[in-house]
N, C-alpha and C positions, 0 to 999 in steps of 0.2 A: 554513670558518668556525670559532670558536674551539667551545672544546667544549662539547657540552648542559651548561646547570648552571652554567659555568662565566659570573661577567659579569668584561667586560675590566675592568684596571685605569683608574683614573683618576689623572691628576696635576694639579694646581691650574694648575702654568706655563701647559695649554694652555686655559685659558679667560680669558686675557686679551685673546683676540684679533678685538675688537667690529672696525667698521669706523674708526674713529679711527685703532685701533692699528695697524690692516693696513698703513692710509698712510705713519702715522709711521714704521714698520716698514721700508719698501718704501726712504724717503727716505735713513732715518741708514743704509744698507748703500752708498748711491749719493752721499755725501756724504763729504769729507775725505780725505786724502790717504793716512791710515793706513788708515781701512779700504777705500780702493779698493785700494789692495796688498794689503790681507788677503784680500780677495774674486779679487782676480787670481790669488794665489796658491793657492787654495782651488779653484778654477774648472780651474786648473792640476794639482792633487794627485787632482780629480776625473775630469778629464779620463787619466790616467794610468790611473786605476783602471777608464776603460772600454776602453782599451787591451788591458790585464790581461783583462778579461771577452769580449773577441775581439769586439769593437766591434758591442754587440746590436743587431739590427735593430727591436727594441720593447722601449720603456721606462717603466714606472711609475717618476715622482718622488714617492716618499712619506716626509716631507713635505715639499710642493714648497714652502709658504711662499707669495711672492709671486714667485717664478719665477727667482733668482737665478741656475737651472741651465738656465735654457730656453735663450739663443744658443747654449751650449755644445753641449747636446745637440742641439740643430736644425744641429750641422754635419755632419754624416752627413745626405745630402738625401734619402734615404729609410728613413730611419729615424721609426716611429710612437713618439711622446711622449703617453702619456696622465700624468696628473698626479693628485696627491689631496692631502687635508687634513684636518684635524677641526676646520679653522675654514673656512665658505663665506667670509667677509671674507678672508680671506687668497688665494683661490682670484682673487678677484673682481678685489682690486688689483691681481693680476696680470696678468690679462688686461686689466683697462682701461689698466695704465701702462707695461707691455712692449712694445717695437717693435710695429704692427700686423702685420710681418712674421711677428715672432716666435710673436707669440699665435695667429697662425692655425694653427701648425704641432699648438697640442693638438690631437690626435683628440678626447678626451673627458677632461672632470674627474669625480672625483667627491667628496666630502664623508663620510667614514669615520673609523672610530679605525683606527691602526696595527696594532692588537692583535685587530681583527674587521672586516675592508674590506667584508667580502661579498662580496668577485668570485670570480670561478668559478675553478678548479683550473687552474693551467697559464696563468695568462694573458698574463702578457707574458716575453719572455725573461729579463728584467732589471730586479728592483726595486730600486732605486738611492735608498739613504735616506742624506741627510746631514742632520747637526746635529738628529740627535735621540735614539738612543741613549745618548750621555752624561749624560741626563736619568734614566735608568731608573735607580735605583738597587739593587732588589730582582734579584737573578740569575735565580727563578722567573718575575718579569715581562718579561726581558729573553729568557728563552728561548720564551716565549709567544709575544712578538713576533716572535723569528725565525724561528720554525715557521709563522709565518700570512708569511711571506715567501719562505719555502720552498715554501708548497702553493701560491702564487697566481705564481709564478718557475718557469717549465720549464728554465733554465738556470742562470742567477747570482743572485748579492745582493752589491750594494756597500752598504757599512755606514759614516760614521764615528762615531770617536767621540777619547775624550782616554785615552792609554796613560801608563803611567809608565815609565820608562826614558830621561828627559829634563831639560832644566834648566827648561823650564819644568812643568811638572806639578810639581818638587822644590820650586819657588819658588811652585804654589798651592797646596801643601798648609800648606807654611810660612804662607803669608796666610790661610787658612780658620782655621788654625787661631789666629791671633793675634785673626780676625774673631769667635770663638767664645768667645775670652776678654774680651773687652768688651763683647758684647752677649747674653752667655749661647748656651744653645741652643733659644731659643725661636720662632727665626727659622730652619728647618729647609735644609739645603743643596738647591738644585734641580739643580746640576752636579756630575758625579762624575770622577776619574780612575779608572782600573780598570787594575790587574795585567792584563800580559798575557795572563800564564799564567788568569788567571780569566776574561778573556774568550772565550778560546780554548778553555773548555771550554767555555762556553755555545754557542759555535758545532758544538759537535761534539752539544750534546747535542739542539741542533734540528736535528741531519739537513745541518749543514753542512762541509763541507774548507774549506779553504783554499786558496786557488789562488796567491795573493801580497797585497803591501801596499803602498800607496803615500801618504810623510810629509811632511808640510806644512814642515818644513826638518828632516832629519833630524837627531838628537840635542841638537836646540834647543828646538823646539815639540811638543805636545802631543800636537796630532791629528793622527788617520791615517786610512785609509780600506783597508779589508780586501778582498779580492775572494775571495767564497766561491763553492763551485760549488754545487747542488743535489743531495745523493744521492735518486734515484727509489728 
């Protein structure tokens, strides 16, 4: 658990997610032609990265959202899938609107911040978080979290997130910043790109290597998705 004294951060993005939004949520990712490709290929760049992590036989999805990762990872037939969230509406949509097949495969959810789950040391081989460290802006915050991923991981952490070294990260920072000149800075960014190099010390400084990485189209798109080991 996070340290005595210490209370985890908070970020505003993750309390929009009443049961309204879980649905809405659940639907625009299963809708449209662009973003079914974006999720194929995503699903695709993920599935790589458990490749990478020597294909764990238990997996914490944190945060699982409304379960975008569960067929995937339910294709290893004995492979344990527990899941978590900091929103229960998100946890819920999931399991009500995922294949029956699918949703049976969770062992267990639970409802946590990232940054303090509560689970015990060692728990699954592999906590496998997509689409939410680009969120972290703060490096102090971002090492927090991957230290409470490390003590609750007896083996790996797959991470993604958005890197620069690319045309598109060049072409969001070009937009954010044109976004910042006509509506000021009063509307604060919730998405970040991160230097490599700066990510990859935050990894080193929660106790994690690098095993390898795996990019959603290389030197095109953004994200990637890291495969760390765990030093004990």
């Amino acid at each position: 658990m996070a340290d005595d004294g210490i209370t985890p951060p908070h970020y505003e993005f993750s309390d929009k997610y009443d049961p309204e939004h879980a649905r809405k949520y659940f639907h625009k990712h299963n809708t449209g032609f662009w973003r079914r490709l974006s999720t194929w290929r995503e699903v695709g760049m993920a599935r790589k990265a458990l490749q990478l992590a020597g294909q764990p036989r238990s997996v914490l999805d944190l945060p699982c959202g409304t379960g975008r990762f569960w067929s995937m990872l339910a294709e290893e037939p004995d492979r344990r899938i527990y899941v978590a969230d900091n929103s229960q509406s998100m946890i819920d949509a999931g399991l009500e609107l995922r294949p029956k097949e699918v949703a049976a495969r969770i062992e267990k959810s639970f409802c946590c911040s990232a940054f303090d789950t509560g689970l015990p040391d060692d728990f699954v081989e592999c906590v496998f978080s997509i689409r939410l460290l680009h969120h972290i802006e703060k490096s102090a915050d971002r090492v927090l979290m991957l230290k409470e991923f490390a003590r609750i991981s007896s083996g790996t952490v797959i991470v993604s997130l958005w890197v620069d070294g690319n045309f598109r990260a060049w072409r969001h920072e070009i937009n954010e910043a044109r976004k910042e000149r006509t509506r000021g800075k009063e509307r604060p960014r919730d998405r970040f790109v991160f230097k490599r190099s700066e990510i990859e010390r935050d990894f080193a400084a929660a106790g994690l290597e690098m095993i390898g990485h795996a990019d959603f189209i290389r030197h095109w798109d953004k994200w990637r998705a890291y495969v760390l080991r765990v030093k004990k």
